[in-house]
C-alpha positions as CSV (number, residue, x, y, z in Angstrom):
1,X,-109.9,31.0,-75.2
2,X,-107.4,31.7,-78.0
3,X,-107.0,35.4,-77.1
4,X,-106.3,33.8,-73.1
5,X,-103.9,31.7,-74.4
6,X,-101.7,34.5,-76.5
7,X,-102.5,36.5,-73.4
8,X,-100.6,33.9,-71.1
9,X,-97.8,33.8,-74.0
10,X,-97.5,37.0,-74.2
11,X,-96.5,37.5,-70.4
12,X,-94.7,34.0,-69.6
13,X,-96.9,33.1,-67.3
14,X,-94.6,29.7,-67.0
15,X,-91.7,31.9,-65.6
16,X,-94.0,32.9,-62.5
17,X,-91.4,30.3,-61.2
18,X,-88.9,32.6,-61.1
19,X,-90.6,34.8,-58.1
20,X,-93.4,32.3,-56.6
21,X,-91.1,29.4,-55.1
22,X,-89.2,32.7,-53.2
23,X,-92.6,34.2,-52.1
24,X,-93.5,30.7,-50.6
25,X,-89.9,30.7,-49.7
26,X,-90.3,34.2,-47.8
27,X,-94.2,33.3,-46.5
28,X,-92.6,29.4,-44.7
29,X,-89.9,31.0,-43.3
30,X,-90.9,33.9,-41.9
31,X,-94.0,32.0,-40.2
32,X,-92.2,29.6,-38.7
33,X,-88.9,32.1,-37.8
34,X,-91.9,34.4,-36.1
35,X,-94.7,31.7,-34.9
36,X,-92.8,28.1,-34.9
37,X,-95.5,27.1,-37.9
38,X,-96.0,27.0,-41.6
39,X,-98.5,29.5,-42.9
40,X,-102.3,28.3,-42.8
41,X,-104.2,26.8,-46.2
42,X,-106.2,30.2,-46.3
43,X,-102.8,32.1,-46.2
44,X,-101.2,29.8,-48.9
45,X,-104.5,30.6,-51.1
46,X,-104.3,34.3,-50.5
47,X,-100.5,34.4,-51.2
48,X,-100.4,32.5,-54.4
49,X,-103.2,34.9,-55.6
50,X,-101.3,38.2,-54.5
51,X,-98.7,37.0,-56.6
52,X,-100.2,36.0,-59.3
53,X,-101.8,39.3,-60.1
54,X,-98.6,41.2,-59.0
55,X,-96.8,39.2,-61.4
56,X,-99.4,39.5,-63.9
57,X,-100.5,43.1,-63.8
58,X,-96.4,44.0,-64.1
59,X,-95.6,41.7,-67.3
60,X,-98.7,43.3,-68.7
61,X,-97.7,46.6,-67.7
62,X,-94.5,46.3,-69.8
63,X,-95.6,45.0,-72.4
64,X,-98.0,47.8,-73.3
65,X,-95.3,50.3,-72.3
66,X,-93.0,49.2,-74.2
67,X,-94.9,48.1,-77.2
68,X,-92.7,50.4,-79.7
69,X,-89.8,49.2,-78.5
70,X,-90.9,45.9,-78.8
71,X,-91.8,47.0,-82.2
72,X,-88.5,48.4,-83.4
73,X,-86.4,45.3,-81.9
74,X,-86.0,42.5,-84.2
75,X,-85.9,40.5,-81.3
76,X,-89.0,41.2,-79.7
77,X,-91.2,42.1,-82.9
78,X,-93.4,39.1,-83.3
79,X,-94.3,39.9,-79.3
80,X,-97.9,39.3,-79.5
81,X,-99.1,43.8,-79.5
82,X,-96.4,44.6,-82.2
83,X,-97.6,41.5,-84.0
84,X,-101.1,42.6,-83.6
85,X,-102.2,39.3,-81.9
86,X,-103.6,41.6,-78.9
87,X,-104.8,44.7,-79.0
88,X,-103.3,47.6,-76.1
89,X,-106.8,47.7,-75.7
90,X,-107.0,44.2,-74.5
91,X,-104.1,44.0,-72.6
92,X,-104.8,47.4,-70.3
93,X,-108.2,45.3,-69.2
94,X,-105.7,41.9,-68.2
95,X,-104.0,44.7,-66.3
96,X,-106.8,46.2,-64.7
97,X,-108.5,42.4,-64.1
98,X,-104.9,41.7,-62.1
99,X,-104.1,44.0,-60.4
100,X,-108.2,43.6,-59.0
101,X,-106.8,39.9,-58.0
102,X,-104.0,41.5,-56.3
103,X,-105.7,44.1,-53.9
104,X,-108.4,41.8,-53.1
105,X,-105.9,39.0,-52.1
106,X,-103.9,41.5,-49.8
107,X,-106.5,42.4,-48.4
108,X,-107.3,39.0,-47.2
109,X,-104.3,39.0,-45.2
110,X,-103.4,41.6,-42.6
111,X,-103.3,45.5,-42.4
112,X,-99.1,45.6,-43.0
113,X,-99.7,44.1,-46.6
114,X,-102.3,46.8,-47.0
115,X,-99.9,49.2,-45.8
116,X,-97.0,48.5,-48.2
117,X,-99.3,47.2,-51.2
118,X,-98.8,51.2,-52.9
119,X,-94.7,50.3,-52.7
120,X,-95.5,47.1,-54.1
121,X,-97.8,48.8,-56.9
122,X,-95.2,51.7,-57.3
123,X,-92.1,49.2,-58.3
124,X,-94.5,47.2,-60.7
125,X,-95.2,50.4,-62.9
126,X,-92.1,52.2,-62.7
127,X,-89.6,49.2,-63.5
128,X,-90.9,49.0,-67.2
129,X,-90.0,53.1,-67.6
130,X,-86.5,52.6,-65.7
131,X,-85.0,51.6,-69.2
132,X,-85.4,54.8,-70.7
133,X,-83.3,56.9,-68.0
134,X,-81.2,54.7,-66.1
135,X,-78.9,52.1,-66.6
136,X,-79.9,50.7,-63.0
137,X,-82.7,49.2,-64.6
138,X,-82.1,45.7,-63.6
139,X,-81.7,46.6,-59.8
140,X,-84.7,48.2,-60.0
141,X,-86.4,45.1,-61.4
142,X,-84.2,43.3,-59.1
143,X,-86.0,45.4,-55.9
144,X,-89.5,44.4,-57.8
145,X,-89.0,40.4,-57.5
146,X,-87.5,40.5,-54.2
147,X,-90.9,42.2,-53.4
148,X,-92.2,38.6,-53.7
149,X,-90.5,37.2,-50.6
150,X,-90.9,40.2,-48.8
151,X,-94.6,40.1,-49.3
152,X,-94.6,36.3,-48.3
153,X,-93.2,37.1,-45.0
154,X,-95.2,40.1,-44.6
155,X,-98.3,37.6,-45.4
156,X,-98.0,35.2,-42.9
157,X,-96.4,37.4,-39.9
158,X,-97.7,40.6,-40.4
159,X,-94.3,41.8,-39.1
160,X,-90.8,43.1,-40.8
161,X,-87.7,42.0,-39.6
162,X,-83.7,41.8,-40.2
163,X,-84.1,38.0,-41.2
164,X,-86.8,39.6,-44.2
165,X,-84.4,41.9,-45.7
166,X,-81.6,39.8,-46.1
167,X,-84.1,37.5,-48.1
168,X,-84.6,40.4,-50.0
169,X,-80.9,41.2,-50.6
170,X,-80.6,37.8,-52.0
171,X,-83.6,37.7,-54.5
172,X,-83.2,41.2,-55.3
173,X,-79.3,40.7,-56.2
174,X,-79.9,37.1,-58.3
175,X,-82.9,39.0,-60.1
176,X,-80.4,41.8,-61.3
177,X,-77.9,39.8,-61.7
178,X,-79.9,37.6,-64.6
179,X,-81.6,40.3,-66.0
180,X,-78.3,42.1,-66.5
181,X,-77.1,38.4,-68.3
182,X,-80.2,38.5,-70.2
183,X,-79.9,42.1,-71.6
184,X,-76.3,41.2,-73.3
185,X,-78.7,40.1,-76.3
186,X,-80.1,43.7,-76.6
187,X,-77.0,45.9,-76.1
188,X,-76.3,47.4,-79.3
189,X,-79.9,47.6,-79.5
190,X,-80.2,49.4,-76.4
191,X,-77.1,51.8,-77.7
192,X,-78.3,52.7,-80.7
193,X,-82.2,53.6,-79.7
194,X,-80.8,55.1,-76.5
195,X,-82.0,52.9,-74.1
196,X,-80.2,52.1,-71.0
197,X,-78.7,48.9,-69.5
198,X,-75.2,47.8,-68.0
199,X,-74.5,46.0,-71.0
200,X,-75.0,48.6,-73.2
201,X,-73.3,51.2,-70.8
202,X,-70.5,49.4,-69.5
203,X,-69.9,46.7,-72.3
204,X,-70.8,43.7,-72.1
205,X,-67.2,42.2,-70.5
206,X,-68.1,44.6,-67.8
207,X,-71.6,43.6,-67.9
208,X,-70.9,40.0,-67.0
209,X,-68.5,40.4,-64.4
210,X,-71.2,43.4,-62.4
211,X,-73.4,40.2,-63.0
212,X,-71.1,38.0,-61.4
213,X,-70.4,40.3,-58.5
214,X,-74.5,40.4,-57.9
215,X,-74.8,36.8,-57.7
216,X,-71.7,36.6,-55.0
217,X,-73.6,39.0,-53.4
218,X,-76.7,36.6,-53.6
219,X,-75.4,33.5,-52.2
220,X,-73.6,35.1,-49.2
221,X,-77.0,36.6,-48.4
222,X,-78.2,33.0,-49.3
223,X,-75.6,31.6,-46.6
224,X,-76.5,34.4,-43.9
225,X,-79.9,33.0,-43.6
226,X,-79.1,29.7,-42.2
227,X,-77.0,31.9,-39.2
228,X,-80.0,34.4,-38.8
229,X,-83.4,32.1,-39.1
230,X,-84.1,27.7,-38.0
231,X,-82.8,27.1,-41.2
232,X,-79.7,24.0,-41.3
233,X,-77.8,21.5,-43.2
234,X,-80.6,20.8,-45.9
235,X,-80.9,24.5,-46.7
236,X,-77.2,24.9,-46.8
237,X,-77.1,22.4,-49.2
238,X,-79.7,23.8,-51.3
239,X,-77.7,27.1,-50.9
240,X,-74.2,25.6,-52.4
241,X,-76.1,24.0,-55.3
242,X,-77.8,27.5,-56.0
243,X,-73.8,28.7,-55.8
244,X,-72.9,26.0,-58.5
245,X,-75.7,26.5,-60.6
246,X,-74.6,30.7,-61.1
247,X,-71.2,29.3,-61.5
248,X,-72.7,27.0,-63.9
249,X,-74.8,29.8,-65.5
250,X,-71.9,32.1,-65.9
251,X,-69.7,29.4,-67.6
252,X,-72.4,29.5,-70.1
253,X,-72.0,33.2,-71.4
254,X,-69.0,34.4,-72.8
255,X,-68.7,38.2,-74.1
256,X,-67.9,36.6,-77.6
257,X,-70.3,33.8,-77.2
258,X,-74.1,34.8,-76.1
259,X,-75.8,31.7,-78.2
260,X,-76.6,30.6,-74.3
261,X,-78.1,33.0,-72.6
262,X,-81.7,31.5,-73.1
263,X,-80.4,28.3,-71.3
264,X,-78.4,30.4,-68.6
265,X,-81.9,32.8,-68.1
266,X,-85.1,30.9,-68.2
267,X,-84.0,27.2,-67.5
268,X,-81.5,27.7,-64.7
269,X,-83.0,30.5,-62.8
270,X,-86.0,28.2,-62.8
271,X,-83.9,25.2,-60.9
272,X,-81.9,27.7,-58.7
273,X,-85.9,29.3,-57.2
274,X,-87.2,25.7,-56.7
275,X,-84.3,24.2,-55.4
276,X,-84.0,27.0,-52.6
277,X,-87.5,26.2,-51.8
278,X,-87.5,22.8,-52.2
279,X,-83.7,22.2,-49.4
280,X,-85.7,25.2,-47.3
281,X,-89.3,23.8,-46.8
282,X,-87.3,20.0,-46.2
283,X,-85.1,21.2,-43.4
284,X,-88.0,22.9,-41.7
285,X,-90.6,19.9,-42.2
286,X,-87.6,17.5,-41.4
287,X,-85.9,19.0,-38.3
């Protein structure tokens, strides 16, 4: 039980709300865009599982890969395989144990899931090695979230369409967007062991203002949505206070100043997923 709960630590299994609320987001939307109804129980069960090893089986995946790293960073050195809390050992059988939970949820759902599970699979292992030739790291990782509302919709329509990909464009865009924010912390880091990242290739004044453009880039695809699927006044709602909350989360990071990023990362990316959900599934269920 100990090792499970360094395991979970180790992986912030709490910040699976960064991706699941827009995988529910994706699977409500696209069924009732497509079918005029919200995704059955079984399909809910099988989604939430999908997604738990895909988010799984990828956190575990980096952390293993970049265990040196990790080592060699003040920042992440008491992670729990540089500290020795968990062995690689350990960690590849999470991996293996997820990713498991992942094909035999998708599986459960229709053939098109199956289809595009190896591009799902592909993005989770290559993001963590993106770092180490191209500063497009975060775009990349941006793509791998975004798989999360893609796969929703996928899940419960067993279709693609337009409506889909501009989903897509929005998660993918806030994901790179934060990640870029986030890796301001690591850029002389990054610069001197020859890692690459906007912040460290750009600067980080340059950094934050590629963020800012990402996240404009977000909530027009955000506000595109409510013209291309049911979705209303409630979502549109929801979709200006996501806008104010990057506003918000941008006033909190200053190139001189980056004693907020934590806040700006992990606790209002958090609000910004629910609250899409939350406005989205309440202007379906209401009108």
């Amino acid at each position: 039980m100990n090792k499970l709960k360094i395991f979970l630590e180790m992986i912030k299994f709490e910040h699976t709300i960064f991706a699941l609320p827009f995988a529910f987001l994706g699977a409500i939307l696209g069924s009732y865009t497509i079918n005029g109804a919200l995704p059955s129980a079984i399909d809910w069960l099988w989604i939430t599982l999908a997604m738990i090893g895909a988010r799984t089986a990828a956190m575990s995946l980096n952390r293993v890969i970049d265990a040196k790293i990790d080592e060699a960073n003040p920042r992440t050195a008491n992670r729990a395989i540089p500290a020795g809390l968990l062995s690689k050992a350990e960690t590849i059988l999470f991996i293996v144990l997820s990713f498991a939970l992942l094909f035999v949820a998708t599986f459960n759902l229709n053939m098109l899931a199956v289809y595009l599970l190896p591009i799902a699979v592909f993005f989770l292992v290559i993001y963590s090695y993106t770092k180490r030739f191209t500063w497009a790291c975060h775009i990349v990782l941006g793509i791998t979230i975004a798989l999360a509302p893609l796969g929703g919709w996928v899940a419960a329509t067993g279709v693609l369409t337009v409506e889909a990909f501009v989903l897509f464009l929005a998660v993918a865009m806030w994901t790179a967007g934060f990640d870029i924010i986030y890796a301001t912390q690591d850029a002389d880091y990054d610069k001197g062991a020859k890692l690459y990242s906007i912040p460290s290739h750009f600067g980080i004044p340059k950094a934050l203002k590629i963020a800012r453009g990402f996240h404009l880039v977000s909530f027009l695809a955000m506000l595109t949505l409510s013209a291309l699927t049911p979705l209303g006044i409630i979502y549109l709602i929801g979709a200006l206070i996501a806008g104010g909350i990057m506003i918000y989360e941008h006033s909190l990071v200053k190139p001189h100043d980056l004693s907020k990023v934590n806040v700006a990362f992990f606790t209002m990316n958090g609000v910004i997923s629910i609250t899409i959900f939350l406005f989205a599934l309440g202007d379906i269920l209401l009108f």
